[in-house]
Gaussian input, Z-matrix of N, CA and C with variables (Angstrom, degrees):
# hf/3-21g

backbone

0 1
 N
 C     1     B1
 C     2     B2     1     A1
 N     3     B3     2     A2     1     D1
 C     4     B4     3     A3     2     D2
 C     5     B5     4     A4     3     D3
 N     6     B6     5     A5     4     D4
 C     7     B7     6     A6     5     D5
 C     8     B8     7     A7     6     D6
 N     9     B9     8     A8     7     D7
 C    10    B10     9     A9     8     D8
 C    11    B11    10    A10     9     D9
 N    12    B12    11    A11    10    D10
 C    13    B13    12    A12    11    D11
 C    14    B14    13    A13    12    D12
 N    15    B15    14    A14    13    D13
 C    16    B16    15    A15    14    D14
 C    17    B17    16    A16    15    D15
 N    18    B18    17    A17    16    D16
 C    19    B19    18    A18    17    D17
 C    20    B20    19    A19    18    D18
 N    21    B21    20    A20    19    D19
 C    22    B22    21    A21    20    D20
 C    23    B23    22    A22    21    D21
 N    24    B24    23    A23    22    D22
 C    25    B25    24    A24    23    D23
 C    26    B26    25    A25    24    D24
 N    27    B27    26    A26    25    D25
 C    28    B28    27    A27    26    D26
 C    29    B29    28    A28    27    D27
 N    30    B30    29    A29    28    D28
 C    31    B31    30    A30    29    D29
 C    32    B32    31    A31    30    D30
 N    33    B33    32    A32    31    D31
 C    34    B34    33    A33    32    D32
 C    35    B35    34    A34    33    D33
 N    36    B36    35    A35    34    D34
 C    37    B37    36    A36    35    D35
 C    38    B38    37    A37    36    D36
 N    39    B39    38    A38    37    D37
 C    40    B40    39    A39    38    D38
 C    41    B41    40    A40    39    D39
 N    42    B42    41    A41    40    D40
 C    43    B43    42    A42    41    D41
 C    44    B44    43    A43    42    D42
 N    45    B45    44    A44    43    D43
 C    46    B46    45    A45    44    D44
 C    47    B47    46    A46    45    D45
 N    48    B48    47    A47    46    D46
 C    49    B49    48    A48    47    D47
 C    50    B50    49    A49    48    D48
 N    51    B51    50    A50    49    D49
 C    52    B52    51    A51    50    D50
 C    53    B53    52    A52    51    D51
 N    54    B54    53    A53    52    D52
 C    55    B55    54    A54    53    D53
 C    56    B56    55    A55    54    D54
 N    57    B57    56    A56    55    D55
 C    58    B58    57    A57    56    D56
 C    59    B59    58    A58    57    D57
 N    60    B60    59    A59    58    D58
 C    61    B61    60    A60    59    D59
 C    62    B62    61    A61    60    D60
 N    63    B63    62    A62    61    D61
 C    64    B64    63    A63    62    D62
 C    65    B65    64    A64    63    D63
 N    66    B66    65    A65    64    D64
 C    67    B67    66    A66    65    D65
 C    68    B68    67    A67    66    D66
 N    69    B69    68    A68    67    D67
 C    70    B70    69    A69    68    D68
 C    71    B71    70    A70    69    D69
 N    72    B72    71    A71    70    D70
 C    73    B73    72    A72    71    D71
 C    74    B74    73    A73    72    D72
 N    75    B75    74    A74    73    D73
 C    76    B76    75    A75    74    D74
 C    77    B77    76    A76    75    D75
 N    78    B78    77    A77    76    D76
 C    79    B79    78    A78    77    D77
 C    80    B80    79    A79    78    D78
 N    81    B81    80    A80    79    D79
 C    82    B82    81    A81    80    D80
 C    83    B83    82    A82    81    D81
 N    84    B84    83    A83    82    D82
 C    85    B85    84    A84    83    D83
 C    86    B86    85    A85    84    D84
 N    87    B87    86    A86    85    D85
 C    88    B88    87    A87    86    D86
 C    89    B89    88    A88    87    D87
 N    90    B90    89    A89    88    D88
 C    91    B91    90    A90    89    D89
 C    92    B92    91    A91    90    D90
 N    93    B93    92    A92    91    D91
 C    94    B94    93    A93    92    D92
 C    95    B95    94    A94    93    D93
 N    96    B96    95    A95    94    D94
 C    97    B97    96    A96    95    D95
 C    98    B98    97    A97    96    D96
 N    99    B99    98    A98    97    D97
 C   100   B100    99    A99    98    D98
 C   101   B101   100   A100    99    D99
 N   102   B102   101   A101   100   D100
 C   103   B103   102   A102   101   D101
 C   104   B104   103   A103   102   D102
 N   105   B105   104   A104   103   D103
 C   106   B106   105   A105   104   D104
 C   107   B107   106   A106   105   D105
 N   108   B108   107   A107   106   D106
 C   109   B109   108   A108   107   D107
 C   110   B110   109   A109   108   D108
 N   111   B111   110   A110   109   D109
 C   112   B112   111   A111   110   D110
 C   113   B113   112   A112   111   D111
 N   114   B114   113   A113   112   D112
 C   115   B115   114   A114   113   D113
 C   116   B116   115   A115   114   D114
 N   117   B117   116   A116   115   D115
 C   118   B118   117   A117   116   D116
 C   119   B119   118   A118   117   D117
 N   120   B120   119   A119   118   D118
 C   121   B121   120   A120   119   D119
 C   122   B122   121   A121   120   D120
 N   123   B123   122   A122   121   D121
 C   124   B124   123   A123   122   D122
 C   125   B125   124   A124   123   D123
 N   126   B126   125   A125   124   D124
 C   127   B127   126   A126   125   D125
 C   128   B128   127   A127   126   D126
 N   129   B129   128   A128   127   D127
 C   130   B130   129   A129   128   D128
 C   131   B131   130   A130   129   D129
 N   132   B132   131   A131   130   D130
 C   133   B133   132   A132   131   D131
 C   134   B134   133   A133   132   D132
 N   135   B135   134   A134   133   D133
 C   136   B136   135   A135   134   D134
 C   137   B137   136   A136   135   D135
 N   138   B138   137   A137   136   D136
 C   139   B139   138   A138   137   D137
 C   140   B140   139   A139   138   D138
 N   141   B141   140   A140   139   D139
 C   142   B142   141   A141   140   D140
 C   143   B143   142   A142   141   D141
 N   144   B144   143   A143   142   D142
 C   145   B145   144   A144   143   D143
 C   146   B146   145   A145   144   D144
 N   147   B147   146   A146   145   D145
 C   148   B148   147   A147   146   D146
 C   149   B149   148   A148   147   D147
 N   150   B150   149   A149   148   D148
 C   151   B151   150   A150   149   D149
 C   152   B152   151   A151   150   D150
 N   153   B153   152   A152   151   D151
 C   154   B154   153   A153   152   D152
 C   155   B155   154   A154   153   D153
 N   156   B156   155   A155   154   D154
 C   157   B157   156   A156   155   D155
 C   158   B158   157   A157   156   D156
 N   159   B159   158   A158   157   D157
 C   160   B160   159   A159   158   D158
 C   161   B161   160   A160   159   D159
 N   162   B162   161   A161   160   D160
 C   163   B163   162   A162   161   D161
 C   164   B164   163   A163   162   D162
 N   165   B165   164   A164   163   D163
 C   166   B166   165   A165   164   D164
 C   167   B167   166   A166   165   D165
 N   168   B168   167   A167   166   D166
 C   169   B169   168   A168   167   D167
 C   170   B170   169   A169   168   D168
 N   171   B171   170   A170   169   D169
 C   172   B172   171   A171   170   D170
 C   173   B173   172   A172   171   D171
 N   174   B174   173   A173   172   D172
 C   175   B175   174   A174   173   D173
 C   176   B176   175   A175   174   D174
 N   177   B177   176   A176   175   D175
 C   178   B178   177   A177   176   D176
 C   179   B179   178   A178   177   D177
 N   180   B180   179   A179   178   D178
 C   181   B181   180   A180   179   D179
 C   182   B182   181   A181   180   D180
 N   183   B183   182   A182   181   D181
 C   184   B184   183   A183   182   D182
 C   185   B185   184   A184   183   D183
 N   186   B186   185   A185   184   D184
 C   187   B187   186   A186   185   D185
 C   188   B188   187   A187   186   D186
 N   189   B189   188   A188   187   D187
 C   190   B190   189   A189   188   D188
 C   191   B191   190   A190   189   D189
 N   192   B192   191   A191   190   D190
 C   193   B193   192   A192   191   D191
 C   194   B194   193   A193   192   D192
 N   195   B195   194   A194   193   D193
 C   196   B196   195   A195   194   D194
 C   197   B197   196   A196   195   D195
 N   198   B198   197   A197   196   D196
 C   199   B199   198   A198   197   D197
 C   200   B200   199   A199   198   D198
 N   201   B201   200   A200   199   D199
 C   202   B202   201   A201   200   D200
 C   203   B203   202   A202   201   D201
 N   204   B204   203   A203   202   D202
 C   205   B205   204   A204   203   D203
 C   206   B206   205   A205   204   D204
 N   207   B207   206   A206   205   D205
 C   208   B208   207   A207   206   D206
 C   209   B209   208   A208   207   D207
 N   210   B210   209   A209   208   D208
 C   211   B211   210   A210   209   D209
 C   212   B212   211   A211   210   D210
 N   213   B213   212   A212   211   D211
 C   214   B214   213   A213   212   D212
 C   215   B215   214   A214   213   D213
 N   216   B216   215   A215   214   D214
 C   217   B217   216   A216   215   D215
 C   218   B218   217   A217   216   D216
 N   219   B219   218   A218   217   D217
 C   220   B220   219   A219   218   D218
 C   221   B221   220   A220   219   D219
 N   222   B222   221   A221   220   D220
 C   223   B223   222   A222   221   D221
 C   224   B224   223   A223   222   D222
 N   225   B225   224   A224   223   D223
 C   226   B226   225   A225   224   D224
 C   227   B227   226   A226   225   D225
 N   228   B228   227   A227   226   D226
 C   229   B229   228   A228   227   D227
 C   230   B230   229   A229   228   D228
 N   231   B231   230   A230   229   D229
 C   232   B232   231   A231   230   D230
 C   233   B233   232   A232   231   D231
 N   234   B234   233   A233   232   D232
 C   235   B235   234   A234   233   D233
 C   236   B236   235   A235   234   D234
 N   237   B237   236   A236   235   D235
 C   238   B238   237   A237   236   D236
 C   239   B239   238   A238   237   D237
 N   240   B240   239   A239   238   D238
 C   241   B241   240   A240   239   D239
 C   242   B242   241   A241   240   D240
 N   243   B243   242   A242   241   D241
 C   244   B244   243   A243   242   D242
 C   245   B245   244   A244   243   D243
 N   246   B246   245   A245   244   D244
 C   247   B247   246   A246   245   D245
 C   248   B248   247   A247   246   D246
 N   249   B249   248   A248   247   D247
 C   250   B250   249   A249   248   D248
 C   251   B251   250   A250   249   D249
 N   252   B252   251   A251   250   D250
 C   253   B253   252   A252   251   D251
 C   254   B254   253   A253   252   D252
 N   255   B255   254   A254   253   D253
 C   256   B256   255   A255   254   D254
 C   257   B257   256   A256   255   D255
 N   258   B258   257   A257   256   D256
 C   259   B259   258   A258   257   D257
 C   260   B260   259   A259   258   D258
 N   261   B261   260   A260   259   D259
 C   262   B262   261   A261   260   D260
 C   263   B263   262   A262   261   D261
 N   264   B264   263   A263   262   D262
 C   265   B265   264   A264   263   D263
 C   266   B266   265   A265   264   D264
 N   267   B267   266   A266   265   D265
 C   268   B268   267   A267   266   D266
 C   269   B269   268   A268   267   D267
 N   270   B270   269   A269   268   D268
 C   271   B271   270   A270   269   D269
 C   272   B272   271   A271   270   D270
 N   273   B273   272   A272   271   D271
 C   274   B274   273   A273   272   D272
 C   275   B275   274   A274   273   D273
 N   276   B276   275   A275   274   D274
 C   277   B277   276   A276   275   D275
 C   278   B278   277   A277   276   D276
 N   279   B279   278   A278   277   D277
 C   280   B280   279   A279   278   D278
 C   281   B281   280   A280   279   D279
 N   282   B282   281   A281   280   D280
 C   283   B283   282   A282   281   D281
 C   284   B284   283   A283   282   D282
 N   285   B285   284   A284   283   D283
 C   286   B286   285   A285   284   D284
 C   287   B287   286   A286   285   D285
 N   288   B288   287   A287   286   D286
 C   289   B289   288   A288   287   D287
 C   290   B290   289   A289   288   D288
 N   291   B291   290   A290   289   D289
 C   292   B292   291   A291   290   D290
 C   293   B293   292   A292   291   D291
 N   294   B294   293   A293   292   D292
 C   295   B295   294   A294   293   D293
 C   296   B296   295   A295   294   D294
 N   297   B297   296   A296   295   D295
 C   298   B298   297   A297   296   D296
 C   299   B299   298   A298   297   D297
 N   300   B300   299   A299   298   D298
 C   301   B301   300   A300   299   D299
 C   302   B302   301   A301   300   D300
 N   303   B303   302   A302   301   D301
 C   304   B304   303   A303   302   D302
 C   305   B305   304   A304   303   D303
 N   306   B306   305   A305   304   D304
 C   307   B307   306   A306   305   D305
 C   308   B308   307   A307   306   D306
 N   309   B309   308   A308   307   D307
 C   310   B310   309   A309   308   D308
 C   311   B311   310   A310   309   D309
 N   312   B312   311   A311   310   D310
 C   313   B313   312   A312   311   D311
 C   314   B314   313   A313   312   D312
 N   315   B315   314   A314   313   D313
 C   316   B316   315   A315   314   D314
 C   317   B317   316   A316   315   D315
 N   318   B318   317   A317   316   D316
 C   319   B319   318   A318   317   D317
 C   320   B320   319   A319   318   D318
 N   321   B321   320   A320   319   D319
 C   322   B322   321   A321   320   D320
 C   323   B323   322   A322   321   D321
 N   324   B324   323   A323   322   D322
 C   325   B325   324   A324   323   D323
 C   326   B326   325   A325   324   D324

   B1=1.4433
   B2=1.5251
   B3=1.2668
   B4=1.7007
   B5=1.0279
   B6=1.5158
   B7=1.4960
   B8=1.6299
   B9=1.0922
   B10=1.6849
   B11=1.9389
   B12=1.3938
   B13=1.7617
   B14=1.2283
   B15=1.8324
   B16=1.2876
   B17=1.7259
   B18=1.3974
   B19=1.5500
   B20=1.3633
   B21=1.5806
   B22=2.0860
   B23=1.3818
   B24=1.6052
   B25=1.2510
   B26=1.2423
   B27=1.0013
   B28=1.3323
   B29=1.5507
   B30=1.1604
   B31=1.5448
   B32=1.9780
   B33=1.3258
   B34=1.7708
   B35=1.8674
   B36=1.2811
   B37=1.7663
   B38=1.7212
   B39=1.2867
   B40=1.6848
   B41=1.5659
   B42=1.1089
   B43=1.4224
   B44=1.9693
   B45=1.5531
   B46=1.6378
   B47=1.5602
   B48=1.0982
   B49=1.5671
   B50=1.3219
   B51=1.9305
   B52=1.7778
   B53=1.5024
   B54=1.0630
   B55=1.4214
   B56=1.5737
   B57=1.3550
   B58=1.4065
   B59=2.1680
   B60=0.7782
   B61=1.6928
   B62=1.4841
   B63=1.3901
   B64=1.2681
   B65=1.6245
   B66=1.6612
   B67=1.2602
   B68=0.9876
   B69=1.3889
   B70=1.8957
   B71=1.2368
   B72=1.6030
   B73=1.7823
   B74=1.5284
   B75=1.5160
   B76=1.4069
   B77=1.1341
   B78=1.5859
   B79=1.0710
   B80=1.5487
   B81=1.4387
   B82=1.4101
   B83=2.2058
   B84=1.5828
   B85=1.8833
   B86=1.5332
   B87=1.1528
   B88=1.3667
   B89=1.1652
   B90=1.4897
   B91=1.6919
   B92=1.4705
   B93=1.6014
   B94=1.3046
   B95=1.5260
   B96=1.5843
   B97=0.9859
   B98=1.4009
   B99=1.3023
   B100=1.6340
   B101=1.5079
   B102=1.2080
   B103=1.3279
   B104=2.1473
   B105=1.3035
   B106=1.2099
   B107=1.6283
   B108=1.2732
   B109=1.7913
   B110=1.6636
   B111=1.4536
   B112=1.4235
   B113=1.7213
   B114=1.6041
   B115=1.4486
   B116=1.5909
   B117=1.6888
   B118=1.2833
   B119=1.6950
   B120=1.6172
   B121=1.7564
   B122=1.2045
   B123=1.9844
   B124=1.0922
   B125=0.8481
   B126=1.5798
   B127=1.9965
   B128=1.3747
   B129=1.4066
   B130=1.5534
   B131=1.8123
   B132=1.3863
   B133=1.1542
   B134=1.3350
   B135=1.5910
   B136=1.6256
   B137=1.8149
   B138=1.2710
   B139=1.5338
   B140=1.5241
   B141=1.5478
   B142=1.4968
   B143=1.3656
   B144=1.3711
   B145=1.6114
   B146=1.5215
   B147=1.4381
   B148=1.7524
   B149=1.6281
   B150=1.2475
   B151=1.4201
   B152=1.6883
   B153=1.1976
   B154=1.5122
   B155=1.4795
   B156=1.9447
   B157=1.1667
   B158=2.0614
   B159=0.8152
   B160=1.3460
   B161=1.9947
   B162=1.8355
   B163=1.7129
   B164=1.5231
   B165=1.4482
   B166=1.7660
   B167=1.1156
   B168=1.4799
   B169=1.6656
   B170=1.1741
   B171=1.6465
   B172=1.5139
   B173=1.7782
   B174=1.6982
   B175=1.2259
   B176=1.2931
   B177=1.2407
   B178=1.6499
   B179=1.3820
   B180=1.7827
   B181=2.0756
   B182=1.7892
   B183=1.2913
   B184=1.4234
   B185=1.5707
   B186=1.3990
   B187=1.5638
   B188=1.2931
   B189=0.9568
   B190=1.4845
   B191=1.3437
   B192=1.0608
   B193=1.0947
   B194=1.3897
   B195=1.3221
   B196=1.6086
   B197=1.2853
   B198=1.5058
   B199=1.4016
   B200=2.0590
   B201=1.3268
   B202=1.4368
   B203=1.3051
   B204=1.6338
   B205=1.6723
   B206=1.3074
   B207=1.6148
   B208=1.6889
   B209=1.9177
   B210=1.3635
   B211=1.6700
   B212=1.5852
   B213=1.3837
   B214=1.3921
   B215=1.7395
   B216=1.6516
   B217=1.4370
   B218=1.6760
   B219=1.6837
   B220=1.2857
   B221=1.9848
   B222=1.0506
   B223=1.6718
   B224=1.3375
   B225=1.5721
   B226=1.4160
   B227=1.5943
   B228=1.0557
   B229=1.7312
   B230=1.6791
   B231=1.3270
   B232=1.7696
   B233=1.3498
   B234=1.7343
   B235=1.5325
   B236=1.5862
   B237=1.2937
   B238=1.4517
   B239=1.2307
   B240=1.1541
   B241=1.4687
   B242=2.0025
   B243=1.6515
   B244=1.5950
   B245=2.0400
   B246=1.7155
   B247=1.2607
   B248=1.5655
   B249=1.1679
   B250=1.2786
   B251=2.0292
   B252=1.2151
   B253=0.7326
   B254=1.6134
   B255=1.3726
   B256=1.4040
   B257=1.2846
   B258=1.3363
   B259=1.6673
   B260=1.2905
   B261=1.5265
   B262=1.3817
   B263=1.7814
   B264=1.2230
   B265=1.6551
   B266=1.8764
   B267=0.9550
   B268=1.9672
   B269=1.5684
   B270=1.5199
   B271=1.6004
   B272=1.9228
   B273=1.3044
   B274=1.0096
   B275=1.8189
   B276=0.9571
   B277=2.0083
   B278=1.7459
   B279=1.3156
   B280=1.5380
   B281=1.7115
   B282=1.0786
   B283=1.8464
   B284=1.2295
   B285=1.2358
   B286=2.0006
   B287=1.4314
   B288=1.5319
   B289=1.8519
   B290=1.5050
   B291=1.2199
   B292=1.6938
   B293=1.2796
   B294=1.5435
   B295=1.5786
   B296=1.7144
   B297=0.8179
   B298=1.7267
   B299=1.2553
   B300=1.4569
   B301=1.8192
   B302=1.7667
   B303=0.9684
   B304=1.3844
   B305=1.5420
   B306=1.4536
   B307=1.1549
   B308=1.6635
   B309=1.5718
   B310=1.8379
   B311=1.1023
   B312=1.7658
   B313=0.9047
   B314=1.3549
   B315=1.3988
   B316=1.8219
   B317=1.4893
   B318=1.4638
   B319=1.8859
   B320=1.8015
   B321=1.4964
   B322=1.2359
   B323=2.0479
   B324=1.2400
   B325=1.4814
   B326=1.4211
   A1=107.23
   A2=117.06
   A3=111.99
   A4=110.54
   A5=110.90
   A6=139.04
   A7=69.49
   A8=153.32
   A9=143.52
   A10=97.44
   A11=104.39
   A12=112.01
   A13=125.84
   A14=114.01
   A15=119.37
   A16=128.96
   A17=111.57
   A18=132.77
   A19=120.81
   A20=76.87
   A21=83.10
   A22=100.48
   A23=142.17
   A24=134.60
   A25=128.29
   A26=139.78
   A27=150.04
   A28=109.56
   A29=134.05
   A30=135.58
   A31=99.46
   A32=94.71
   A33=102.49
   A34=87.33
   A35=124.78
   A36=108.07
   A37=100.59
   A38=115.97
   A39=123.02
   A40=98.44
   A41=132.96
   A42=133.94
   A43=119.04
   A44=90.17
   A45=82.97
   A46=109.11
   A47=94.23
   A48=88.21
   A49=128.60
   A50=103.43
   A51=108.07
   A52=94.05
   A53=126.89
   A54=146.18
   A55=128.09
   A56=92.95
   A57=119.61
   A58=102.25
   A59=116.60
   A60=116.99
   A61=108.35
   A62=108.58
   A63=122.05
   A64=113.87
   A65=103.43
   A66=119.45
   A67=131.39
   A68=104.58
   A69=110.17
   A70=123.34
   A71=112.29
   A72=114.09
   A73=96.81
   A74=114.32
   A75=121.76
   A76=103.94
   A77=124.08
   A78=131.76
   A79=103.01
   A80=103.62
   A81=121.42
   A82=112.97
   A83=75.78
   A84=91.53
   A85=99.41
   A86=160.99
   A87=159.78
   A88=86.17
   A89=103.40
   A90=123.54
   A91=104.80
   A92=128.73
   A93=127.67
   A94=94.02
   A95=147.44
   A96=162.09
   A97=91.61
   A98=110.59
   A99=119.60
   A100=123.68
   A101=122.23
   A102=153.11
   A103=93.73
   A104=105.72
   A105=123.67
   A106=139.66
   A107=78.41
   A108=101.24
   A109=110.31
   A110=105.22
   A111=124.77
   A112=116.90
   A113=95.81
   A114=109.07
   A115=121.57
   A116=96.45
   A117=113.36
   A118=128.74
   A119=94.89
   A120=90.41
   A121=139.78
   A122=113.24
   A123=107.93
   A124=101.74
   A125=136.41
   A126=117.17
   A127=116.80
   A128=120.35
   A129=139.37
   A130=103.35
   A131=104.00
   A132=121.69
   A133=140.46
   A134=105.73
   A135=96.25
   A136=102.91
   A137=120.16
   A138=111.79
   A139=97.82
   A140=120.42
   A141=117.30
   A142=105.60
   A143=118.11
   A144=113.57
   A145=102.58
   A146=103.76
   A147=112.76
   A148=103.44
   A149=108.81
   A150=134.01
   A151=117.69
   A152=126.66
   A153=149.21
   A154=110.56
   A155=88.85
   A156=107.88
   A157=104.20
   A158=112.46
   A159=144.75
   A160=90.70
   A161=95.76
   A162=112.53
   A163=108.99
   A164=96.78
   A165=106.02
   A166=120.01
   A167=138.47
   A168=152.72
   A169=110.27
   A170=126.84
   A171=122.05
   A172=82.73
   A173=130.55
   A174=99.65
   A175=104.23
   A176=125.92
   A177=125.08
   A178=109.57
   A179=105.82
   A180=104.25
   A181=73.78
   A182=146.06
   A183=137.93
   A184=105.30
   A185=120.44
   A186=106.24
   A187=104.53
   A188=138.20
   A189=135.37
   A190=152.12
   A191=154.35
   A192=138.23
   A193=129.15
   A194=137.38
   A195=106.75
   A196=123.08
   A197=105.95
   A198=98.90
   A199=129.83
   A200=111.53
   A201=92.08
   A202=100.00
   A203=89.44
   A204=92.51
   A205=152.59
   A206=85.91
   A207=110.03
   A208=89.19
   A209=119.97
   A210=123.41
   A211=112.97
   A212=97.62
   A213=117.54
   A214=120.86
   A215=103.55
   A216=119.50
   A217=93.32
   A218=132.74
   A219=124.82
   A220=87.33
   A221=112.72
   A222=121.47
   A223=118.64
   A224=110.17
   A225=128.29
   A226=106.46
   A227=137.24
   A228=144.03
   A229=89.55
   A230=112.79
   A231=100.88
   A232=122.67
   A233=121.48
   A234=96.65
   A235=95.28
   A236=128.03
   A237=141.94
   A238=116.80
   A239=122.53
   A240=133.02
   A241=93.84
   A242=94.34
   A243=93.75
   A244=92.13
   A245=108.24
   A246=112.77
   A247=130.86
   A248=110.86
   A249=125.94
   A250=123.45
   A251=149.58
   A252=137.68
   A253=170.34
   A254=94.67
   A255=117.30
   A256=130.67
   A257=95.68
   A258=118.60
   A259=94.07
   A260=142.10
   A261=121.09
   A262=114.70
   A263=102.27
   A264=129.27
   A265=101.21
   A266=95.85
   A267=130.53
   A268=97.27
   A269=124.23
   A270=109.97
   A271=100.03
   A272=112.76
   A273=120.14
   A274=108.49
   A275=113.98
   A276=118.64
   A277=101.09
   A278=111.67
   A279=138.61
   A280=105.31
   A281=90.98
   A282=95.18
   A283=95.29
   A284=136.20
   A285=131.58
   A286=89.82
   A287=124.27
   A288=111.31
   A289=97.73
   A290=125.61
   A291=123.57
   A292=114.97
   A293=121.17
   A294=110.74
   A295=94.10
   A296=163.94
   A297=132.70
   A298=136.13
   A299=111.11
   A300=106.85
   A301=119.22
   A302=109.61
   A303=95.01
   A304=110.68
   A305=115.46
   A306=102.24
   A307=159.50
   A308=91.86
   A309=127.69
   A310=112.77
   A311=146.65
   A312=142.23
   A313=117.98
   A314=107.93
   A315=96.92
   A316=88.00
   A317=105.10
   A318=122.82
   A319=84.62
   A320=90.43
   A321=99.38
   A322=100.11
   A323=111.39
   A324=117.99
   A325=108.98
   D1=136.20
   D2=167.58
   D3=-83.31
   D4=175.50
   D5=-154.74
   D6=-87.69
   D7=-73.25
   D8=-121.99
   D9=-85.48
   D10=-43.54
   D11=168.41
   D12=-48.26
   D13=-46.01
   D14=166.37
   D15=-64.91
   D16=-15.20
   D17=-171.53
   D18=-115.69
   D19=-51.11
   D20=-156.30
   D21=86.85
   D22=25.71
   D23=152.00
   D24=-123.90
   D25=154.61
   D26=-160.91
   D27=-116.96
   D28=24.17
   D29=-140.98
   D30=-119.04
   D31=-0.44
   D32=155.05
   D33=88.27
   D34=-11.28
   D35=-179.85
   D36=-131.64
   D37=11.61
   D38=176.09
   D39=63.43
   D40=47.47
   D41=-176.43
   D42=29.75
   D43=27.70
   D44=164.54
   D45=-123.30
   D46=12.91
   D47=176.03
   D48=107.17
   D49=-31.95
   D50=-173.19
   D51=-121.18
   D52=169.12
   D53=154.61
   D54=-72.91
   D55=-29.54
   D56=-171.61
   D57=-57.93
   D58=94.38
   D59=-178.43
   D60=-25.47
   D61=-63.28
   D62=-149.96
   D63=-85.13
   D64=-3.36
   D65=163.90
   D66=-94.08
   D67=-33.66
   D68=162.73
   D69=-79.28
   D70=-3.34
   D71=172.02
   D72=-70.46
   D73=-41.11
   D74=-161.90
   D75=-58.83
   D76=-46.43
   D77=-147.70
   D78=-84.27
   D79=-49.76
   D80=165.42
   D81=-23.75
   D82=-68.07
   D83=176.07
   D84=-60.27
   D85=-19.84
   D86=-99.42
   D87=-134.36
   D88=-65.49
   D89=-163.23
   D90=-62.86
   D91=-51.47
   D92=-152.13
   D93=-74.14
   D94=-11.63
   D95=-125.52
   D96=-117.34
   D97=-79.79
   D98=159.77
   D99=-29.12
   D100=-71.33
   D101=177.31
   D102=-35.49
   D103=-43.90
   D104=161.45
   D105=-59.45
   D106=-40.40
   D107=173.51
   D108=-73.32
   D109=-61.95
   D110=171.98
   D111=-40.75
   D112=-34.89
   D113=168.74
   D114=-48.56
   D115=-78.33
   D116=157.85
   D117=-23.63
   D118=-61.69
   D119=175.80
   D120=-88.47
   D121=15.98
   D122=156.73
   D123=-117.69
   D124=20.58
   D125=143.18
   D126=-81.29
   D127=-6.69
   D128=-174.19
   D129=-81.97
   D130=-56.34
   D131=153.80
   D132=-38.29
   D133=-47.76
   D134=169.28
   D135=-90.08
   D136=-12.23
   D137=-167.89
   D138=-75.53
   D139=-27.92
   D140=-172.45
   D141=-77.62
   D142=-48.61
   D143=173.88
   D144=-38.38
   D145=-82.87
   D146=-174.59
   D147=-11.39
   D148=-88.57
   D149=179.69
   D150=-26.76
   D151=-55.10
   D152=134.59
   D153=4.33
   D154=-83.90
   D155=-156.81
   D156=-68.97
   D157=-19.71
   D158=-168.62
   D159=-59.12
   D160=-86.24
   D161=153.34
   D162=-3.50
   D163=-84.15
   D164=-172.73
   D165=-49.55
   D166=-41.16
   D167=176.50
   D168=-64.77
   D169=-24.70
   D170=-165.71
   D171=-102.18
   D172=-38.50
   D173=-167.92
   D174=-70.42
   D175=-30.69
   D176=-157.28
   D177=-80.31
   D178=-12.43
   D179=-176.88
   D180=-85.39
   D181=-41.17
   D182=-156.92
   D183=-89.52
   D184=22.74
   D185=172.20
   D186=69.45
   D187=30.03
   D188=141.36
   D189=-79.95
   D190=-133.29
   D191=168.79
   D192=-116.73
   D193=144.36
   D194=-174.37
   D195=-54.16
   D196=-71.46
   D197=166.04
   D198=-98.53
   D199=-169.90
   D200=153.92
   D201=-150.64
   D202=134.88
   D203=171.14
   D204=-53.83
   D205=-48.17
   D206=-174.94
   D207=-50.29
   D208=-61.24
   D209=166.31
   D210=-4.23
   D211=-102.05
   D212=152.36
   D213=4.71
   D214=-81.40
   D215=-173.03
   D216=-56.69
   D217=-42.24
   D218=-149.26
   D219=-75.99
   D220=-46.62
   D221=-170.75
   D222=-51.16
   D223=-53.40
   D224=164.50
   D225=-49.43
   D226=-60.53
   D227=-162.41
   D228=-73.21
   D229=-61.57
   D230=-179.75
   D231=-45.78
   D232=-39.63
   D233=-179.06
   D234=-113.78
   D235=41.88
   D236=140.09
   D237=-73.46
   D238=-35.19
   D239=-154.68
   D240=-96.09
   D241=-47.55
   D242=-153.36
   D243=-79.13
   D244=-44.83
   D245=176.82
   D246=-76.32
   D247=-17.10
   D248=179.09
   D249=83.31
   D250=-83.86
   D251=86.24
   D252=-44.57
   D253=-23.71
   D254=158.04
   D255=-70.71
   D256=-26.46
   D257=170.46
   D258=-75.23
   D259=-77.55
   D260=-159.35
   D261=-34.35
   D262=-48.43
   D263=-170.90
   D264=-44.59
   D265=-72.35
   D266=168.55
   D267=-39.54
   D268=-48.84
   D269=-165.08
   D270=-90.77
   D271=-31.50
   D272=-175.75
   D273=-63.62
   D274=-65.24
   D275=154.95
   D276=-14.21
   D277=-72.86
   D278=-167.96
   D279=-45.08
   D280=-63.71
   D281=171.33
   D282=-62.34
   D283=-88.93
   D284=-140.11
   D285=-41.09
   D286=-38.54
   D287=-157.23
   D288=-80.34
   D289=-33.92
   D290=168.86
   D291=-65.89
   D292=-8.21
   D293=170.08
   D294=-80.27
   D295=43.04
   D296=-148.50
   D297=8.36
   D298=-154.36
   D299=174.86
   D300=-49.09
   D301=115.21
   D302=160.57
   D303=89.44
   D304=10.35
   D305=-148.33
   D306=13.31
   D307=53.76
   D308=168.12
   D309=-75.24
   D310=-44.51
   D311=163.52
   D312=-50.62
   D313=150.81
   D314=-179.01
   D315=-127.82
   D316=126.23
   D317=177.54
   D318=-158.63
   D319=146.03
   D320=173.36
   D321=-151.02
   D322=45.14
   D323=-157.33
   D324=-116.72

């Protein structure tokens, strides 16, 4: 197979980086794998916002609070613990998109 068949580029490394054929098939398969994953986690992503924001509207039509912390603190420490720092980063993203726009919605779930 050529480097241009496997890509569609001409850029002398088939846009994976090696020359090596049998490494850029890998890599090739590697990627569509990902490309897959990424799939997955932004339909995961908008269903948790949805869902979230959902949380926040039923406490706040019930006299509740916008958000809740103790929530929050438990979410943050879970993918702290499992992600390490990147995880704080990652859970913190996760909440603002479960508040809604602007964070006006109140979900903290």
């Amino acid at each position: 197979m050529t480097t241009t068949a496997l890509t569609g580029t001409n850029d002398g490394l088939n846009g994976t980086g090696t020359r090596e054929e049998g490494a850029a098939e890998q890599i090739i398969d590697l990627r569509a794998r990902i490309d897959e994953i990424d799939a997955a986690l932004i339909s995961l992503w908008k269903e948790r916002a949805a869902i979230s924001q959902r949380v926040g509207a039923t406490r706040v039509a019930s006299g509740g609070t916008r958000l809740v912390l103790s929530r929050e603190r438990e979410i943050l420490d879970r993918f702290r613990n499992e992600l390490g720092a990147d995880g704080t980063q990652l859970a913190l993203l996760i909440l603002r998109a479960g508040r809604g726009a602007l964070g006006t919605s109140a979900a903290a779930e």
